[in-house]
N, C-alpha and C positions, 0 to 999 in steps of 0.2 A: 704717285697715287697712294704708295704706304705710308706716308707719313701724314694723309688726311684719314684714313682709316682710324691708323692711332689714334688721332684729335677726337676721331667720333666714339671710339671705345672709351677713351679718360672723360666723354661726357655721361658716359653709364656708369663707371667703375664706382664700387659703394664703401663706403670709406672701411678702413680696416688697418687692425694693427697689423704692421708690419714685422716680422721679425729681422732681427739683426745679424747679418751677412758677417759681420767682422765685429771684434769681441767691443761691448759700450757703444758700437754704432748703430743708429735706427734710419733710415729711410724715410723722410718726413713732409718732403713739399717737391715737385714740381710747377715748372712755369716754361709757358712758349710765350715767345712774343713774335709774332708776326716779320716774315723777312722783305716783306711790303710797310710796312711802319715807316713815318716819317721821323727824322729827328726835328729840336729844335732849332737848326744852324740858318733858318733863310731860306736857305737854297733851291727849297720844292717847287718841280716845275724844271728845273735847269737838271740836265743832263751833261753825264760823264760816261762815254766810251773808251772801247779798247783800242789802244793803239794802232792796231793789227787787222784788227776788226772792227770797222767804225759802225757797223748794223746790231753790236753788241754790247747794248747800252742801259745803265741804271740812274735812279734819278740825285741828283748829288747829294738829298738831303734823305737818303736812306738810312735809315737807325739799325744798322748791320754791323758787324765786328765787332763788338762793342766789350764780346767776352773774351777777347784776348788780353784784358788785364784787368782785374776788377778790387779793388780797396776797400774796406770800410770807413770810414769818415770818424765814427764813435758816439754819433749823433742821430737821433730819428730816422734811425735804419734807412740814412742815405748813404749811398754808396757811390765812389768815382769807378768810371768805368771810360776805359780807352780804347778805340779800335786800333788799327794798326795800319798799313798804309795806306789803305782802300782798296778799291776792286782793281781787279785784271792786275794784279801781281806789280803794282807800280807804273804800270804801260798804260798808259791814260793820254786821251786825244789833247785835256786838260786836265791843268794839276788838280788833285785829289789836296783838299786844306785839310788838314791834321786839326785833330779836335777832340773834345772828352765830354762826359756827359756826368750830368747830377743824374741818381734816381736814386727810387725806395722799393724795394725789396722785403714782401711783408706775406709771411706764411699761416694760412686760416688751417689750421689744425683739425677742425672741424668737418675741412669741406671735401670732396674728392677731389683726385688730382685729374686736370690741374690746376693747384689750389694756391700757386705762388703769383702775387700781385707785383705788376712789375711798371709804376708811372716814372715817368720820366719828366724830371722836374729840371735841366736846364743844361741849352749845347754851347760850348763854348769853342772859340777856336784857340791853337799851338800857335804860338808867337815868337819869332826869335827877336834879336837887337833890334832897332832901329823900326819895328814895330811889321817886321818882314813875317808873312804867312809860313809857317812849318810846311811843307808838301811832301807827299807819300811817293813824287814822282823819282823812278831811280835814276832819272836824267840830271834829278837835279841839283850837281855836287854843292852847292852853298847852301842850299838847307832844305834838303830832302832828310825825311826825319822816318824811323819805322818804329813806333811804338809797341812794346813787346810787354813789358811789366813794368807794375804802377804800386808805390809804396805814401802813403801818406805820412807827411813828417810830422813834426811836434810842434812846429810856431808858424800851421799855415798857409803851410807849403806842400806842395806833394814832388814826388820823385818817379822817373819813368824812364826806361832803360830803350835807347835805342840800338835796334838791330842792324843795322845801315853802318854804324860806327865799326866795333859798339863804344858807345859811351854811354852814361846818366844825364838825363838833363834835368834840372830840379826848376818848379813851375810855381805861383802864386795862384791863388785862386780865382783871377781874370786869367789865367794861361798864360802871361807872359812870363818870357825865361828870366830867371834871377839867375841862376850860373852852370857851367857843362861841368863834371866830372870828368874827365877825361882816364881813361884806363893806361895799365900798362903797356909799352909800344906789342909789347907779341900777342897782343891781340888785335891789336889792328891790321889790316891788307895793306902792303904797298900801290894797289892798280884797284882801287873800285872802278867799277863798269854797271851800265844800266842795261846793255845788250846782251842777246841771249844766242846760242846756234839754233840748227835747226829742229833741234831735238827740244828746244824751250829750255836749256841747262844756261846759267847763269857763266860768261867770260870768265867771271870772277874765279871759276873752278880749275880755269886752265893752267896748270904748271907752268907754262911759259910768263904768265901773269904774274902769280902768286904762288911763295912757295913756304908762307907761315902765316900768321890769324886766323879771324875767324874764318869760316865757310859758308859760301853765299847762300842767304836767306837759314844759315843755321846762327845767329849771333845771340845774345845777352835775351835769353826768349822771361828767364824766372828772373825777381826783383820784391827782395821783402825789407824789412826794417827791424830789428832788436825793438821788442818792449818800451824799451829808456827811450828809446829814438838816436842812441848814440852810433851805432853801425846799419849797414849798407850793407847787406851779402846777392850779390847778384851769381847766378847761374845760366852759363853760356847750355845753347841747346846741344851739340854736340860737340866734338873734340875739336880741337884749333888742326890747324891742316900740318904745321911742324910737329903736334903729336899725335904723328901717324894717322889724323884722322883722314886722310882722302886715301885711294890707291890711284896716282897720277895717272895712269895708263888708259882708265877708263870714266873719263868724267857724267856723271857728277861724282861714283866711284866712294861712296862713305864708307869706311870699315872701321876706323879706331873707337873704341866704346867708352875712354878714359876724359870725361870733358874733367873744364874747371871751374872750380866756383870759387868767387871772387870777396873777401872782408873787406869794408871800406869804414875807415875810425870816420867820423863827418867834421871830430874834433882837429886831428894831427894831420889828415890826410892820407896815414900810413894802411899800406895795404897787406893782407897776407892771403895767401892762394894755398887751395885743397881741391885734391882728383874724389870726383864721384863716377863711379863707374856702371854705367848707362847696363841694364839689363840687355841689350842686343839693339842690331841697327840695320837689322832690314824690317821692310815694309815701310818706313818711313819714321822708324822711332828716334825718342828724344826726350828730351827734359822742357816741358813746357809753362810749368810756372812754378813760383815758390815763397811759403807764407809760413812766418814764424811762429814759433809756437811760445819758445823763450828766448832767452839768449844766445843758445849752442844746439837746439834742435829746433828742427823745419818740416814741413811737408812741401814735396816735388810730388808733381805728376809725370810719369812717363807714359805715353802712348804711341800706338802706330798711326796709320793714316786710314784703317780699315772703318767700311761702317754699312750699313743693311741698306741706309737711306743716302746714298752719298751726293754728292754735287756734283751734278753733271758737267763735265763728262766723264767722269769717274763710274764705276762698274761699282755694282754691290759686292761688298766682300765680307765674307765673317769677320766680323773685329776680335783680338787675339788680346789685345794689348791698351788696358785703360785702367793703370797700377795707381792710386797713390800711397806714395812711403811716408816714411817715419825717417828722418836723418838726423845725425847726431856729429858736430865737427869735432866733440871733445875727441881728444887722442889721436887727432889726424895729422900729416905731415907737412908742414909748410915747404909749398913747392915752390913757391917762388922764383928759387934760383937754378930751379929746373929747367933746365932749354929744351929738352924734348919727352916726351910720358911716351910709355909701347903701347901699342893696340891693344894691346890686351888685357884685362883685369888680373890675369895668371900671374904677367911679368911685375907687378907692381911691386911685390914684398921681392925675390931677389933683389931688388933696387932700394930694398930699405925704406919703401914709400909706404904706408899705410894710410886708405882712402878712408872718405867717413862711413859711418858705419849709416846701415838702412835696414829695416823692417818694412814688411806690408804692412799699411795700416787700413786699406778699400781696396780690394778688387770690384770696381766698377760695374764688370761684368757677373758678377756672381748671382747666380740665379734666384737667390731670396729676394733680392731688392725688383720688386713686384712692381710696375706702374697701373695696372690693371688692365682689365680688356683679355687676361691671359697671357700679357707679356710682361717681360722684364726687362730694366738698362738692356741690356744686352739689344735685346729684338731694335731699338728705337734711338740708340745711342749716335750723335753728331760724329764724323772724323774728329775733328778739331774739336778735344777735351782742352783748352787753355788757360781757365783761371779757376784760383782759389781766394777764398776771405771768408776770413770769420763774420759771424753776426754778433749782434745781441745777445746774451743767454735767454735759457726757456726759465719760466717760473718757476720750475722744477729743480735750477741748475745745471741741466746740462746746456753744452755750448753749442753752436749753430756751425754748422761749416757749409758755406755755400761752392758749390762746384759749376764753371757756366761751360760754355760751348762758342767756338767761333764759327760764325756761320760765311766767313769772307763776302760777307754784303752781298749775298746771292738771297736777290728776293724770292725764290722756290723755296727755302729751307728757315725755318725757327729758328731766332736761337732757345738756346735751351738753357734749364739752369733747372738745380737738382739741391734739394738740403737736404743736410743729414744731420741730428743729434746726437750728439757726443759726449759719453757718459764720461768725464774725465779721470773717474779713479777704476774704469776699468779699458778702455781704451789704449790700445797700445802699451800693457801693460804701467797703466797711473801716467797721464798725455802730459802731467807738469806744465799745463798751457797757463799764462801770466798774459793777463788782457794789455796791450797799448795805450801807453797812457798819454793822453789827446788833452790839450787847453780848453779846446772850442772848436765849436761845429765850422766847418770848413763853409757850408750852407746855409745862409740864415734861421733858424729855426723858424721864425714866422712865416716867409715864401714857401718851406716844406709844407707844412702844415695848409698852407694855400692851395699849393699844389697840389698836396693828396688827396684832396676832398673828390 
């Protein structure tokens, strides 16, 4: 019921400047899209249930998730957007088809919030070889696919980080796969599993199972690309289970706060690895996306799982934790050949490691950033903070950062999506941000232009 409140407050709220919570940043557009929305995949009308619960069902062609990866194209402020495996956590009666969507994302400055137009201009499905459907289902070890973060390339192509592996798998603009990435082996599990105990905790977690990679449903969450287009830095949600990320004894048991992020040359193939060290790991925190700014600094988001309005059956809880940074790889230590990182960020430097470096650059939750009605992000904020992407700049100069929300295709809940302007020479002390340089619209320009009307 409080997030229809909200809805009827930002239908009053009278536009106004905002002041800026974090130094060069303004708070500038809001948008909900409905968590009832149809996509354009077909599918409406055909239903997908939980595995578990077959009376717990949503319609296949729900326009949900969507903000668990979000790109900009470089073109008529379309943007790719990927959800991630679909509903019920994978456990689907049927497979859930992996798919990504066109839209445009266009902010009336003018208007109150919420003032962010969000059409959705075309769905496509994830394709692997042989012209085989991608699926979100965990059962299904040949191409069950979890899409986490979405990087658009330089000649066409876009990139998108599965969670499931992890690996990259790099897409054409129909979605079919042109080629996997594959990572190095210590981040993969020896024993993936789609079965959970009774507690809903993923097999995957069990020490008898696995006792190094990633951590189940914690894998390859962030996924950006270098300016040039010539690197790949992907960033795992939290620590791989051989650096100390699990405490075996009590699964699921997360304690290590040391993840890695991953360089990928797209030229040589050649990789190099750096510890970013997670601000803390209870509540449900992590590293959930990540978007370039140049070649050696990024913004990550780190969140918990807390949220006023949550998804049921989740309890309302103060949200603590909805950070995004400032990171910077120069100076940091190539881990590479590191076999194990310590829990802890303290032990790092004994070991001669030095992580990358980070700044705030948004607390999310800081009570300037106003949405009207009397409240702020804070009061109205999604759990699941998951994507970043630049826009357009403003006439003015400053740059656009759009922030979205994953609403795990729960038709109760928006998603959300949040812009802020971003004064670059004072932001984060002078943000150094160097725009992607892009060929051509991934999107026809003319079908945009159709469509947004």
């Amino acid at each position: 019921m409080k997030h229809r409140v909200f809805a009827a407050a930002l239908a009053l709220a009278s536009v106004v400047s905002i002041k800026a919570a974090d130094s060069g940043v303004t708070l500038i557009g809001l948008g909900l899209v409905a968590g009832t929305a149809l996509d354009r995949s077909g599918f409406a009308g055909q239903q997908i249930c939980q595995f578990d619960d077959p009376a717990n069902c949503i319609d296949q062609a729900t326009f949900g998730g969507f903000g668990s990866a979000l790109a900009y194209t470089g073109f008529n402020n379309v943007f790719l957007a990927v959800p991630d495996r679909g509903p019920f956590d994978g456990r689907t009666d049927v497979p859930y088809l992996d798919r990504f969507h066109f839209l445009q994302l266009t902010v009336d400055r003018n208007a109150a919030f919420p003032n962010i137009r969000t059409v959705l201009l075309d769905t496509r499905l994830m394709k692997a070889t042989g012209n085989r459907n991608l699926v979100g289902s965990s059962a299904d070890f040949e191409d069950r696919f979890d899409p986490e973060g979405v990087a658009v390339g330089p000649n066409g192509t876009f990139f998108v980080s599965d969670e499931y592996g992890p690996a990259i798998n790099e897409f054409n603009r129909q979605g079919h796969l042109v080629r996997r990435i594959a990572l190095p082996a210590k981040f993969l599990i020896a024993n993936p599993s789609g079965d959970v105990d009774a507690a809903g905790n993923s097999l995957e977690l069990y020490p008898a199972l696995n006792t190094s990679g990633r951590q189940a449903n914690r894998g390859m969450e962030g996924l950006a690309i270098t300016p040039d287009g010539r690197y790949l830095v992907g960033m795992m949600q939290n620590a791989l289970i051989q650096d100390n990320g699990l405490n075996a004894a009590v699964p699921p048991g997360r304690v290590g706060v040391n993840t890695r992020l991953i360089k990928i040359d797209l030229r040589s193939g050649a990789t190099s690895e750096f510890v970013y060290a997670v601000d803390g790991i209870s509540q449900g925190r992590g590293v959930n996306d990540l978007l370039a700014i140049n070649d050696h600094q990024f913004l990550a988001i780190e969140r918990d799982n807390r949220s006023l309005v949550p998804t049921p059956p989740n309890a309302a809880q103060i949200p603590n934790v909805k950070r995004i940074y400032k990171i910077d790889i120069t100076g940091a230590t190539d881990v590479s050949n590191v076999a194990q990182l310590p829990a802890s960020a303290a032990q790092l430097l004994p070991l001669g490691i030095t992580p990358v470096t980070k700044s705030l650059f948004i607390d999310l939750l800081d009570p300037a950033y106003g949405v009207g009605g009397g409240q702020t992000i804070k009061d109205v904020i999604a759990e699941k903070i998951e994507g970043l992407a630049w826009g357009p700049d403003l006439p003015d100069g400053r740059h656009v950062l759009f922030v979205i929300s994953d609403n795990d295709l729960f038709p109760g809940r928006p998603t959300q999506v949040f812009a802020f302007a971003v004064d670059g020479s004072l932001a984060g002390a002078n943000l150094g941000y160097v725009p992607q340089r892009l060929d051509g619209p991934l999107f026809p320009p003319g079908q945009a232009k159709k469509a947004g009307k």
